[in-house]
Chimera marker file (.cmm) of the C-alpha trace (Angstrom):
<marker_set name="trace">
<marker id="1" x="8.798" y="0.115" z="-7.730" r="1" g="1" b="0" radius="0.5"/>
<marker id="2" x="10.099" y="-3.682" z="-8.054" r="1" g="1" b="0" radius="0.5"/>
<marker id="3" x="11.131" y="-4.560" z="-11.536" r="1" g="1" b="0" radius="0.5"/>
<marker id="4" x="11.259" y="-8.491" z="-11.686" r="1" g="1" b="0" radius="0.5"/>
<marker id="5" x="12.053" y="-10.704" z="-14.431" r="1" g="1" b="0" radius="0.5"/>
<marker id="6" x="10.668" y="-7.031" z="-16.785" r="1" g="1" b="0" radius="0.5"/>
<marker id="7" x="7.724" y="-7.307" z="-14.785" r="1" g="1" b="0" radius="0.5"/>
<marker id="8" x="7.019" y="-4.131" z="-13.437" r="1" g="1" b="0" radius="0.5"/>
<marker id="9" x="4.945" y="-4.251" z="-10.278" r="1" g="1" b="0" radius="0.5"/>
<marker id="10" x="2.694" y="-1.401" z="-9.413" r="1" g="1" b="0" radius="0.5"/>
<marker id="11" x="2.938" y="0.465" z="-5.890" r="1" g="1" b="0" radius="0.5"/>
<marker id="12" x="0.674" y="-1.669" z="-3.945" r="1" g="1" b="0" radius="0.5"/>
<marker id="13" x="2.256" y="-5.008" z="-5.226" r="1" g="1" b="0" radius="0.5"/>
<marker id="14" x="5.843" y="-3.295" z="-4.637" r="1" g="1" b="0" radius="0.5"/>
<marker id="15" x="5.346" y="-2.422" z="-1.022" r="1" g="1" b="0" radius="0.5"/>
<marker id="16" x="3.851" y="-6.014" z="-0.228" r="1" g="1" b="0" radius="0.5"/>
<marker id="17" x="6.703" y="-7.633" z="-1.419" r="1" g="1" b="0" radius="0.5"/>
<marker id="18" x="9.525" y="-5.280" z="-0.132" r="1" g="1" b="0" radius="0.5"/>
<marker id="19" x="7.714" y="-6.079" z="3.203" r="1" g="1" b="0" radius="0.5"/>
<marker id="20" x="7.423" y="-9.429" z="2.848" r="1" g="1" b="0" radius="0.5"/>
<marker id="21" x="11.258" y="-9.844" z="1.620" r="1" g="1" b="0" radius="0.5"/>
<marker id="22" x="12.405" y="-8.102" z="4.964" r="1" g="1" b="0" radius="0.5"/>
<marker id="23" x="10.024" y="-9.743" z="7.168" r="1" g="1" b="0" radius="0.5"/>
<marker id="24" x="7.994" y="-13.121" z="6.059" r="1" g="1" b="0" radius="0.5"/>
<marker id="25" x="4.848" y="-12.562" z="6.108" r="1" g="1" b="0" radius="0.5"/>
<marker id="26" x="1.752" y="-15.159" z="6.731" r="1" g="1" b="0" radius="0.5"/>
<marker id="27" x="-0.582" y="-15.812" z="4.102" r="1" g="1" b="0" radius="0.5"/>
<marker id="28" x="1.744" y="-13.966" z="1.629" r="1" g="1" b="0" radius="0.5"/>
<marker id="29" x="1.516" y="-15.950" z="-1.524" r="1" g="1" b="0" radius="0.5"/>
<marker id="30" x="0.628" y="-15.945" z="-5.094" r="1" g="1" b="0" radius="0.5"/>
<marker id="31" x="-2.883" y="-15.004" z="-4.203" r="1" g="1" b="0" radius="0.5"/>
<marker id="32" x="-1.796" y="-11.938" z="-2.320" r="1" g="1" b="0" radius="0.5"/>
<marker id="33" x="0.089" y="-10.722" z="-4.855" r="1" g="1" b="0" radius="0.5"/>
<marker id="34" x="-2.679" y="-11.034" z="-7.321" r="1" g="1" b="0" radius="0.5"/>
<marker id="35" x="-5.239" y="-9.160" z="-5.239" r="1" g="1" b="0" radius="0.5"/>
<marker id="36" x="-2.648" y="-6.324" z="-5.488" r="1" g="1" b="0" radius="0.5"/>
<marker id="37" x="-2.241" y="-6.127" z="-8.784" r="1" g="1" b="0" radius="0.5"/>
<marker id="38" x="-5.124" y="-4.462" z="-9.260" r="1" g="1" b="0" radius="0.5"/>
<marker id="39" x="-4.836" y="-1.485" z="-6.454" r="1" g="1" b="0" radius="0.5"/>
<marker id="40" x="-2.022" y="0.490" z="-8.374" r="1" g="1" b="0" radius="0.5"/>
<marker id="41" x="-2.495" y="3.873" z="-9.272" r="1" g="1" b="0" radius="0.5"/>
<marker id="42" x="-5.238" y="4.204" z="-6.116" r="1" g="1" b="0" radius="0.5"/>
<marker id="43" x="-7.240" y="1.055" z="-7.220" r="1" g="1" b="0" radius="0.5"/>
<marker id="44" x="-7.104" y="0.092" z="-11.283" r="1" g="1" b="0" radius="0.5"/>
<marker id="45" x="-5.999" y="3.322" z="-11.891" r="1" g="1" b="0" radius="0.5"/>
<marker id="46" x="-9.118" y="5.060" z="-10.613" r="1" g="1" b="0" radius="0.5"/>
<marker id="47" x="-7.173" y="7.744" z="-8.341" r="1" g="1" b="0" radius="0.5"/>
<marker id="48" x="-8.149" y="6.979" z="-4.957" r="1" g="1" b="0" radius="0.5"/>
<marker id="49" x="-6.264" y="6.366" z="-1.826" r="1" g="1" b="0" radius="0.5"/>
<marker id="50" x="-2.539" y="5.333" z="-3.210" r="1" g="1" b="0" radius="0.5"/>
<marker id="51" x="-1.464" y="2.433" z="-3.740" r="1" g="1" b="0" radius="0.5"/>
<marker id="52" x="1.626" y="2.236" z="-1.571" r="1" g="1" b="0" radius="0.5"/>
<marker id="53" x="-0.557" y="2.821" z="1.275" r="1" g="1" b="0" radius="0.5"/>
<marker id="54" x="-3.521" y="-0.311" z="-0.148" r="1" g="1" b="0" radius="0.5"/>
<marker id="55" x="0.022" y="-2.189" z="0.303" r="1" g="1" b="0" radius="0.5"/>
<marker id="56" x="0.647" y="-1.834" z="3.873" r="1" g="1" b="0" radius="0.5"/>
<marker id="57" x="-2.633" y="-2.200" z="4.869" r="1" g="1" b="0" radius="0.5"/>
<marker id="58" x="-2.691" y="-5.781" z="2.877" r="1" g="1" b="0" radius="0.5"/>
<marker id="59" x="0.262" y="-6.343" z="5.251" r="1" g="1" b="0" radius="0.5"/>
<marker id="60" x="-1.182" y="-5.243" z="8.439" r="1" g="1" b="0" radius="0.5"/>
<marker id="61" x="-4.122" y="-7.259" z="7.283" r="1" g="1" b="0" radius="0.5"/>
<marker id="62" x="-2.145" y="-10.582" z="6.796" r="1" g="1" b="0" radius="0.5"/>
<marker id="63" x="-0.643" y="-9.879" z="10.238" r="1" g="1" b="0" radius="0.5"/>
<marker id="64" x="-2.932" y="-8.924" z="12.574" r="1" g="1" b="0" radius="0.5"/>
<marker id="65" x="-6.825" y="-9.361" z="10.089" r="1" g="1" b="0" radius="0.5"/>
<marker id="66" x="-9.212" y="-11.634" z="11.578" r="1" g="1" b="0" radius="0.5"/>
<marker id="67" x="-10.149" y="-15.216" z="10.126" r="1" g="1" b="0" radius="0.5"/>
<marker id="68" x="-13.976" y="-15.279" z="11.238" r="1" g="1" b="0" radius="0.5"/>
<marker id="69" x="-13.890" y="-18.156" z="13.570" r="1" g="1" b="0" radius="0.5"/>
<marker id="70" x="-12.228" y="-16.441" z="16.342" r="1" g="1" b="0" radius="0.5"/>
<marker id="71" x="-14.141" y="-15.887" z="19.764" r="1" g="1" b="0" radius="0.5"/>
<marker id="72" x="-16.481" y="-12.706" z="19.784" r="1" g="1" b="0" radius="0.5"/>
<marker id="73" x="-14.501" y="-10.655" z="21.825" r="1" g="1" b="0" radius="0.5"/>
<marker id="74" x="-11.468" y="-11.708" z="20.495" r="1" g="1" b="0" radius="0.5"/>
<marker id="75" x="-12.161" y="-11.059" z="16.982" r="1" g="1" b="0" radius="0.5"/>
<marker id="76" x="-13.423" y="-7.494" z="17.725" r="1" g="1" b="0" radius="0.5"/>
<marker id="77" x="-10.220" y="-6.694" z="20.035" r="1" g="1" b="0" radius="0.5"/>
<marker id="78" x="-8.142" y="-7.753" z="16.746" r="1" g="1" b="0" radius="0.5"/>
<marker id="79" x="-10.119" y="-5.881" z="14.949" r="1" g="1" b="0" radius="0.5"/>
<marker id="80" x="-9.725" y="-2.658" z="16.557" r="1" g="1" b="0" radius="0.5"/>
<marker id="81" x="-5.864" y="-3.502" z="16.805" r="1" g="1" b="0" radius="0.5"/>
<marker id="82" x="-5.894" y="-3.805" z="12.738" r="1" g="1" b="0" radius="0.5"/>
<marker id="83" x="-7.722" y="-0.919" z="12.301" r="1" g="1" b="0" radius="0.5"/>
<marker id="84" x="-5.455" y="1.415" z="14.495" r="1" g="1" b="0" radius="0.5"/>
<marker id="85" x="-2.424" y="0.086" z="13.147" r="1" g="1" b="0" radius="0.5"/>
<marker id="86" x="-3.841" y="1.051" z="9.561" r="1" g="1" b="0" radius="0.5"/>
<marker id="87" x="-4.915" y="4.513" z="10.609" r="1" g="1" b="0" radius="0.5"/>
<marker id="88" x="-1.483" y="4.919" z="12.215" r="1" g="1" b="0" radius="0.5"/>
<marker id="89" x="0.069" y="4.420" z="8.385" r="1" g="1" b="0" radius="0.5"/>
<marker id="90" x="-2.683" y="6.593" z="6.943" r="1" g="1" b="0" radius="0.5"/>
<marker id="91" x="-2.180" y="9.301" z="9.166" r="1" g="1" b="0" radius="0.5"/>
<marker id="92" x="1.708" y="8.567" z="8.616" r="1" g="1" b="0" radius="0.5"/>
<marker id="93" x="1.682" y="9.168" z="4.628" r="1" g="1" b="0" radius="0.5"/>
<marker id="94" x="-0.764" y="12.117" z="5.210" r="1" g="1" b="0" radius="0.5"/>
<marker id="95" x="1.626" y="14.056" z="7.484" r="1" g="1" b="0" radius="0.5"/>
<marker id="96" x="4.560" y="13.288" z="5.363" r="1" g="1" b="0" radius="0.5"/>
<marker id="97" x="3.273" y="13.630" z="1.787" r="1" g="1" b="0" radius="0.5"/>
<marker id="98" x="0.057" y="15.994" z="2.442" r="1" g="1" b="0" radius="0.5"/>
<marker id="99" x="-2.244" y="13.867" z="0.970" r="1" g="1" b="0" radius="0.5"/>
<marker id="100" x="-3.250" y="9.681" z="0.532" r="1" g="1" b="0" radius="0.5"/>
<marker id="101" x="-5.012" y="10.137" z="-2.921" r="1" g="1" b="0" radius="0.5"/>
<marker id="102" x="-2.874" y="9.159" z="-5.582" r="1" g="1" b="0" radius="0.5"/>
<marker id="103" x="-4.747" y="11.674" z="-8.025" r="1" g="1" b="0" radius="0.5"/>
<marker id="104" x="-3.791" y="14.405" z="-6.246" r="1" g="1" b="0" radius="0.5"/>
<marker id="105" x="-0.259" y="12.977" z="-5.054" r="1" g="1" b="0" radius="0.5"/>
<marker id="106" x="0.321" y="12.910" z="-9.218" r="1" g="1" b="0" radius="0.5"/>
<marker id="107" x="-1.018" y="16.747" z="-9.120" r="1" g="1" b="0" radius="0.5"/>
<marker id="108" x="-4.303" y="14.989" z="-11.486" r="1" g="1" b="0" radius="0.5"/>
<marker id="109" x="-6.992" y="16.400" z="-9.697" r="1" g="1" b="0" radius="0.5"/>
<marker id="110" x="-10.248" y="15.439" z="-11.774" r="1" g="1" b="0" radius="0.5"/>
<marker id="111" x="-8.340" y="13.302" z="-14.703" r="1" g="1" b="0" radius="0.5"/>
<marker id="112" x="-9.871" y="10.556" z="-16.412" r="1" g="1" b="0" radius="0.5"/>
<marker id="113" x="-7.622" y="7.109" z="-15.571" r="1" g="1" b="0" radius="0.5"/>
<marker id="114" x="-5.799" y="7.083" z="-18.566" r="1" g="1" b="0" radius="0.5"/>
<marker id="115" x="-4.808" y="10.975" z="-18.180" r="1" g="1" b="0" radius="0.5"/>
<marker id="116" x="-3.725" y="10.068" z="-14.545" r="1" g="1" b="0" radius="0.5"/>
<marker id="117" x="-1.682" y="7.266" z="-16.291" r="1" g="1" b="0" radius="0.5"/>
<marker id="118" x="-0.533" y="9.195" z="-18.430" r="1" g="1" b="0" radius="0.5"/>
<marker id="119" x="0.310" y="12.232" z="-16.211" r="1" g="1" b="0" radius="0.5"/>
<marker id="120" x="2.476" y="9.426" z="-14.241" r="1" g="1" b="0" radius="0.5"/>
<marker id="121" x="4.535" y="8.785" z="-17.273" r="1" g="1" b="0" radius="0.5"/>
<marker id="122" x="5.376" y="12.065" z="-18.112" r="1" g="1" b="0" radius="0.5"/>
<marker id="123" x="6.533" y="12.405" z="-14.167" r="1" g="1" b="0" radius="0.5"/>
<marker id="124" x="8.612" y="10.249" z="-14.497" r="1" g="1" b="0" radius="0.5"/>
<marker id="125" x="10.525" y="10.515" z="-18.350" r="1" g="1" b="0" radius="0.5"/>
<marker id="126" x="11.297" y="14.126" z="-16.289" r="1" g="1" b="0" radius="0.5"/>
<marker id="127" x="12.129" y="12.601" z="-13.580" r="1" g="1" b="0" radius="0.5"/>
<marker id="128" x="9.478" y="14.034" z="-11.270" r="1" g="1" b="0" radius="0.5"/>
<marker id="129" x="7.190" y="11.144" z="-9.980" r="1" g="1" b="0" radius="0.5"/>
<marker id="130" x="7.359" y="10.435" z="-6.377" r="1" g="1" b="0" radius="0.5"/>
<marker id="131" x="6.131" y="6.861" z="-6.449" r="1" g="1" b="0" radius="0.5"/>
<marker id="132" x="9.150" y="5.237" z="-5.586" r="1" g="1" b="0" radius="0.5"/>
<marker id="133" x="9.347" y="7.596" z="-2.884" r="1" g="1" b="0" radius="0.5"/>
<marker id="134" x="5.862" y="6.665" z="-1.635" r="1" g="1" b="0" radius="0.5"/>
<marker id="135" x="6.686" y="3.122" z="-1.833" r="1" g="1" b="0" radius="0.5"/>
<marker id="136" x="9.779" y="3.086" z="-0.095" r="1" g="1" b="0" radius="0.5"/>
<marker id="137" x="8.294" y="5.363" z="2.762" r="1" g="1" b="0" radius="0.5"/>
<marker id="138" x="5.350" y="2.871" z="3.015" r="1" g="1" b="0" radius="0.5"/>
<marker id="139" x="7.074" y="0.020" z="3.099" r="1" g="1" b="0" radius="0.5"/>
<marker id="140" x="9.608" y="1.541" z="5.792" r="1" g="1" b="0" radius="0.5"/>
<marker id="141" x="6.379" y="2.105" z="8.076" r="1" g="1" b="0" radius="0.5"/>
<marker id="142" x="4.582" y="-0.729" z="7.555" r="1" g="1" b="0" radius="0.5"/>
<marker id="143" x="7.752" y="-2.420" z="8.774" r="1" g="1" b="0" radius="0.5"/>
<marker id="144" x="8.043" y="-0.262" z="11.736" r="1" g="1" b="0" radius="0.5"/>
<marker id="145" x="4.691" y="-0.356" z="12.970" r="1" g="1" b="0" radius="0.5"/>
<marker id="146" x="4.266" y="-4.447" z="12.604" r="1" g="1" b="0" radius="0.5"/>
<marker id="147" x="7.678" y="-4.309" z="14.568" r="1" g="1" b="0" radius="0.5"/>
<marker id="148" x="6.495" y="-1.702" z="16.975" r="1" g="1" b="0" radius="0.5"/>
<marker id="149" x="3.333" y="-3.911" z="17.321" r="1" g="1" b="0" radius="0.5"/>
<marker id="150" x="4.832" y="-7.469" z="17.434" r="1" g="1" b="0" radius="0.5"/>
<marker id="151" x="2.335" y="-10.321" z="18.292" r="1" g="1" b="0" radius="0.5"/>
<link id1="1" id2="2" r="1" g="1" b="0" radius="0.2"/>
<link id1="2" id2="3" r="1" g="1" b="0" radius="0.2"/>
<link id1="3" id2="4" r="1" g="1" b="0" radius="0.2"/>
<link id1="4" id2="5" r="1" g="1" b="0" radius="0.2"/>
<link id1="5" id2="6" r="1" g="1" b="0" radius="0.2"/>
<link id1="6" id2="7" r="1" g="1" b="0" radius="0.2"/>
<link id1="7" id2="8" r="1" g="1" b="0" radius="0.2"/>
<link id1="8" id2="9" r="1" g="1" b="0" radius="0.2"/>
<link id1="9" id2="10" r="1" g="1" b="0" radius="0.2"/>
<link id1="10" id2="11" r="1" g="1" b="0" radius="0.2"/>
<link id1="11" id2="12" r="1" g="1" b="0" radius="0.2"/>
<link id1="12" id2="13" r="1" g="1" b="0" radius="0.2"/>
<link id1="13" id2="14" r="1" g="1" b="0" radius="0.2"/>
<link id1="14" id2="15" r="1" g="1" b="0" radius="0.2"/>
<link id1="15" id2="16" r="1" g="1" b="0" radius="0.2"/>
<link id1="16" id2="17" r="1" g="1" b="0" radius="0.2"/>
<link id1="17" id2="18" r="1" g="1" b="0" radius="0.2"/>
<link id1="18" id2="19" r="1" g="1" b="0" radius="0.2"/>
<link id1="19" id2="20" r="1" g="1" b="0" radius="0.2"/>
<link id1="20" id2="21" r="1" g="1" b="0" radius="0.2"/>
<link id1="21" id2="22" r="1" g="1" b="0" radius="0.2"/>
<link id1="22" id2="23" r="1" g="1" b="0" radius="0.2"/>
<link id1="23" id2="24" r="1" g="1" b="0" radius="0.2"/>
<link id1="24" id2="25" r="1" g="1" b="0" radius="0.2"/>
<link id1="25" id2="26" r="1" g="1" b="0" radius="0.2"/>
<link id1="26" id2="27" r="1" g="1" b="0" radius="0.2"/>
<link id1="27" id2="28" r="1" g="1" b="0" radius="0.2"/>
<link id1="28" id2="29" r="1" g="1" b="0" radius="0.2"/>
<link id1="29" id2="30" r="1" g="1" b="0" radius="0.2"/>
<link id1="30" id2="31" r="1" g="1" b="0" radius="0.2"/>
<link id1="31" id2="32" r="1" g="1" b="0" radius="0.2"/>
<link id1="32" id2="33" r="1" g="1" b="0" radius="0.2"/>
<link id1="33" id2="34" r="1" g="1" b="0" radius="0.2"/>
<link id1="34" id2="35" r="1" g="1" b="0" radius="0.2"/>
<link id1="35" id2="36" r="1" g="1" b="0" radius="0.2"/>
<link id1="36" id2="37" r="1" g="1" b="0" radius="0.2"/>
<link id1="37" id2="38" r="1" g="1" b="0" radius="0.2"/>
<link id1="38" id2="39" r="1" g="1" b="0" radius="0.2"/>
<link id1="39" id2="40" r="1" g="1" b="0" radius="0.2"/>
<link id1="40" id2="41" r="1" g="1" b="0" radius="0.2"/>
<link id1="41" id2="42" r="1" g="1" b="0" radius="0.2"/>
<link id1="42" id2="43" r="1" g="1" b="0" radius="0.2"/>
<link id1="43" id2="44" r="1" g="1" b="0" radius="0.2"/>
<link id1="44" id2="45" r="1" g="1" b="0" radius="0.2"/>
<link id1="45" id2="46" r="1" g="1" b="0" radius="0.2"/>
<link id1="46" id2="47" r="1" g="1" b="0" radius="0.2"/>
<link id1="47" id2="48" r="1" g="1" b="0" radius="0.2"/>
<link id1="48" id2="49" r="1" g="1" b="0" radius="0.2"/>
<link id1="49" id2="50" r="1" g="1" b="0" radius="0.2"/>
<link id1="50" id2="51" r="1" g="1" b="0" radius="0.2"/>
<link id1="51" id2="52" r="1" g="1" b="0" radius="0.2"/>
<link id1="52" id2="53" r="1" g="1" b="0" radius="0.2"/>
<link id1="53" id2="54" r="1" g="1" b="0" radius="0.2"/>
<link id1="54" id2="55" r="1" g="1" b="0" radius="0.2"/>
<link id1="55" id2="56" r="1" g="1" b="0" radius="0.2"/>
<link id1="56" id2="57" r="1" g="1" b="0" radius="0.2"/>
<link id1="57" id2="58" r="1" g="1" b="0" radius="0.2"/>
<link id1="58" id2="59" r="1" g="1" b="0" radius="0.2"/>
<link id1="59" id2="60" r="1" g="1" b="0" radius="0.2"/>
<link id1="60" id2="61" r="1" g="1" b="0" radius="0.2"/>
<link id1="61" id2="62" r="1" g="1" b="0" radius="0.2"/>
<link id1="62" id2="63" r="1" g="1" b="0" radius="0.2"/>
<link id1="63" id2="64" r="1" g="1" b="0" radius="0.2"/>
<link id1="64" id2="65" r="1" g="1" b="0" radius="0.2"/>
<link id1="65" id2="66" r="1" g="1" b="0" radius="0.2"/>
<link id1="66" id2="67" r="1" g="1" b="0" radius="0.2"/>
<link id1="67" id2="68" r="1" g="1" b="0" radius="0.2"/>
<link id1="68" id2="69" r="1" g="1" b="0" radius="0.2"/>
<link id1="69" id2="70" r="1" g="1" b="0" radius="0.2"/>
<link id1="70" id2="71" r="1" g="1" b="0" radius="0.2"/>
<link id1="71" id2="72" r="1" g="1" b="0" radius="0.2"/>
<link id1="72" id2="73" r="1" g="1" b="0" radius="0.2"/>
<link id1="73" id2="74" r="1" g="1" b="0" radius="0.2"/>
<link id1="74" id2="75" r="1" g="1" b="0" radius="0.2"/>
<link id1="75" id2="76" r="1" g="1" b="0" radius="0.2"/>
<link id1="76" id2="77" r="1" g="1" b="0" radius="0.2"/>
<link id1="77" id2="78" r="1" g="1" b="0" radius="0.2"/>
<link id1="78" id2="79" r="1" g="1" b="0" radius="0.2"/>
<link id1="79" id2="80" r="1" g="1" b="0" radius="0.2"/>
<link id1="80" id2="81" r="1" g="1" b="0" radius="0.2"/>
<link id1="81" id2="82" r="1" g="1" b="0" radius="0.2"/>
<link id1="82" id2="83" r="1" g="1" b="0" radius="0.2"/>
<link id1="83" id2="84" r="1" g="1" b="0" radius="0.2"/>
<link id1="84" id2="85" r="1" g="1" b="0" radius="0.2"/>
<link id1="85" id2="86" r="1" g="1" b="0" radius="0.2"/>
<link id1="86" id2="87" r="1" g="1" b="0" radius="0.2"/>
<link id1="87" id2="88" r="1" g="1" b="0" radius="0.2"/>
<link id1="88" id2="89" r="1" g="1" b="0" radius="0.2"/>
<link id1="89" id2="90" r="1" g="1" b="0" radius="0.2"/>
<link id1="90" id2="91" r="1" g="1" b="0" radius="0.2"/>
<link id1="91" id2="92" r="1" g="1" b="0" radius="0.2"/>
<link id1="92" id2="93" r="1" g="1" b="0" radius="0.2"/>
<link id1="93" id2="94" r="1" g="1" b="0" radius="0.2"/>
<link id1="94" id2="95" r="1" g="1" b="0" radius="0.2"/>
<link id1="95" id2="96" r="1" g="1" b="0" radius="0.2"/>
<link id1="96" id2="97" r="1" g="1" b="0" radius="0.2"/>
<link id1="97" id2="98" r="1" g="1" b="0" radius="0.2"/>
<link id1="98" id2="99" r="1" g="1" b="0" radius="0.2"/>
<link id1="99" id2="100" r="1" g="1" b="0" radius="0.2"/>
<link id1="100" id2="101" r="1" g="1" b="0" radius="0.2"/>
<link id1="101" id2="102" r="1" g="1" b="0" radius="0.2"/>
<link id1="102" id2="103" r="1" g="1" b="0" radius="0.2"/>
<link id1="103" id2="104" r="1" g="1" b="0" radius="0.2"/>
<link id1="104" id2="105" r="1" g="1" b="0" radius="0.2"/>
<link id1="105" id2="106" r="1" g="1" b="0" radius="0.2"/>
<link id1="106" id2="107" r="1" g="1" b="0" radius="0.2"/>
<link id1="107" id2="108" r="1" g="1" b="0" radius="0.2"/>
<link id1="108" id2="109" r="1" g="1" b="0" radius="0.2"/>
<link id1="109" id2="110" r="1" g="1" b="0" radius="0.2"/>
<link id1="110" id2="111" r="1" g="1" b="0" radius="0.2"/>
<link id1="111" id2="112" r="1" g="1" b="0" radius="0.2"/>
<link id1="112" id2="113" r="1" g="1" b="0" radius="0.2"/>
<link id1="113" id2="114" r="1" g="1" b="0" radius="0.2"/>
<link id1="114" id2="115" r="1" g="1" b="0" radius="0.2"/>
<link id1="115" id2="116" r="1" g="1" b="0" radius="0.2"/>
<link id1="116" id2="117" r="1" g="1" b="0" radius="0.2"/>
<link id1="117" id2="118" r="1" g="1" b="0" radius="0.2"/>
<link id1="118" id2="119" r="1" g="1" b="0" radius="0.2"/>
<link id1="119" id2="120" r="1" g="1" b="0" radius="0.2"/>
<link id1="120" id2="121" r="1" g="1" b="0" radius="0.2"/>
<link id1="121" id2="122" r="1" g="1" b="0" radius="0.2"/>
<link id1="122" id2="123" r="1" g="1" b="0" radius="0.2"/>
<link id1="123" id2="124" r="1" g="1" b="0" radius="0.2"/>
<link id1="124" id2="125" r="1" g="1" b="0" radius="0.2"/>
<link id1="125" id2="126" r="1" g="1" b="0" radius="0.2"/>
<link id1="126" id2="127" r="1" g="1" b="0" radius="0.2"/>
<link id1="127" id2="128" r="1" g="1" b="0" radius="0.2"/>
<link id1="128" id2="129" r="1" g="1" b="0" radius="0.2"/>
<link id1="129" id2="130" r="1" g="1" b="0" radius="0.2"/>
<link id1="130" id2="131" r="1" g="1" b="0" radius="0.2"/>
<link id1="131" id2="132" r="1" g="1" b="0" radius="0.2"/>
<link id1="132" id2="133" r="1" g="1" b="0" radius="0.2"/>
<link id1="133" id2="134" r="1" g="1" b="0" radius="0.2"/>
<link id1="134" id2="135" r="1" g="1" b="0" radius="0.2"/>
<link id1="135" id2="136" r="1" g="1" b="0" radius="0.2"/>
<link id1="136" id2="137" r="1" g="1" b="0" radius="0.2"/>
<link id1="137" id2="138" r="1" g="1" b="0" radius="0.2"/>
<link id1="138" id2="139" r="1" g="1" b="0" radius="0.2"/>
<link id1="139" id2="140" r="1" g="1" b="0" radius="0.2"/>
<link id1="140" id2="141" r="1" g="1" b="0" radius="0.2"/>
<link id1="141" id2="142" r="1" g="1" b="0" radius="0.2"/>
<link id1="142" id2="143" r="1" g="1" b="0" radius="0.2"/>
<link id1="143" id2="144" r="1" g="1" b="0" radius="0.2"/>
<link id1="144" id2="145" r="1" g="1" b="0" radius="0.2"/>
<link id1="145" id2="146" r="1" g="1" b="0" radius="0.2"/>
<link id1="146" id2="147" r="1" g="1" b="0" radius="0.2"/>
<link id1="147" id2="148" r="1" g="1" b="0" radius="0.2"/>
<link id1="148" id2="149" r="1" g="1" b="0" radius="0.2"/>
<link id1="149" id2="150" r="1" g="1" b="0" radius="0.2"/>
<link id1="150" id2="151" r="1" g="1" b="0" radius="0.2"/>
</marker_set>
């Protein structure tokens, strides 16, 4: 996770900005980075789909998303490009960490968000959380599939 200034940034924020440090990305602004701070801990804490991965596909989305006023066909072949770059990272974190949620990536199957919040904490005081893991990894594929993909 980034640490900034004693700001600590939460997974989705961390891999946007890692990305966007090694590779300047359009539309990345203050804006950005406030619609990811609330998609940590798979979306405001809730458990869902982890927040790593809610990073990269912010990224894909700044790179290759759609702005609405594009030709018909053109805005559905950039859609379907966006949305198989996004499945490529999904599928990506799957088959390296065995799952996307971040509830059961923190072994919090069924916890409340604070328990899950909790459960993270205790991870890591023993030095057991895989979050910076998850974040690094994301940010490492995001990276190479935008580069893979180049405009």
């Amino acid at each position: 996770m980034i640490v900034k200034d004693g700001h600590k940034f939460n997974c989705c924020e961390s891999v946007l900005m890692d990305v966007n440090k090694k590779q300047h990305l359009p539309g990345y602004d203050e804006a950005a980075v406030r619609m990811a701070s609330n998609l940590g801990g798979g979306v405001a804490g809730w458990g869902d789909m982890c927040g790593a991965i809610i990073g990269g596909v912010m990224v894909v989305g700044l790179i290759y998303g759609t702005n609405g006023d594009e030709p018909l066909q053109k805005f559905d072949e950039m859609r379907l490009k966006e949305r198989k770059l996004t499945l490529e990272l999904i599928r990506g974190f799957k088959e390296k960490w065995g799952n996307v949620g971040c509830c059961s990536l923190l072994g919090c199957e069924g916890c409340t968000p604070e328990e899950r919040a909790k459960r993270g904490e205790d991870l890591r005081a023993r030095g057991e959380s895989h979050c910076d893991e998850y974040v690094d990894w994301a940010a490492v594929k995001t990276l190479d599939i935008i580069r893979a993909n180049a405009k």
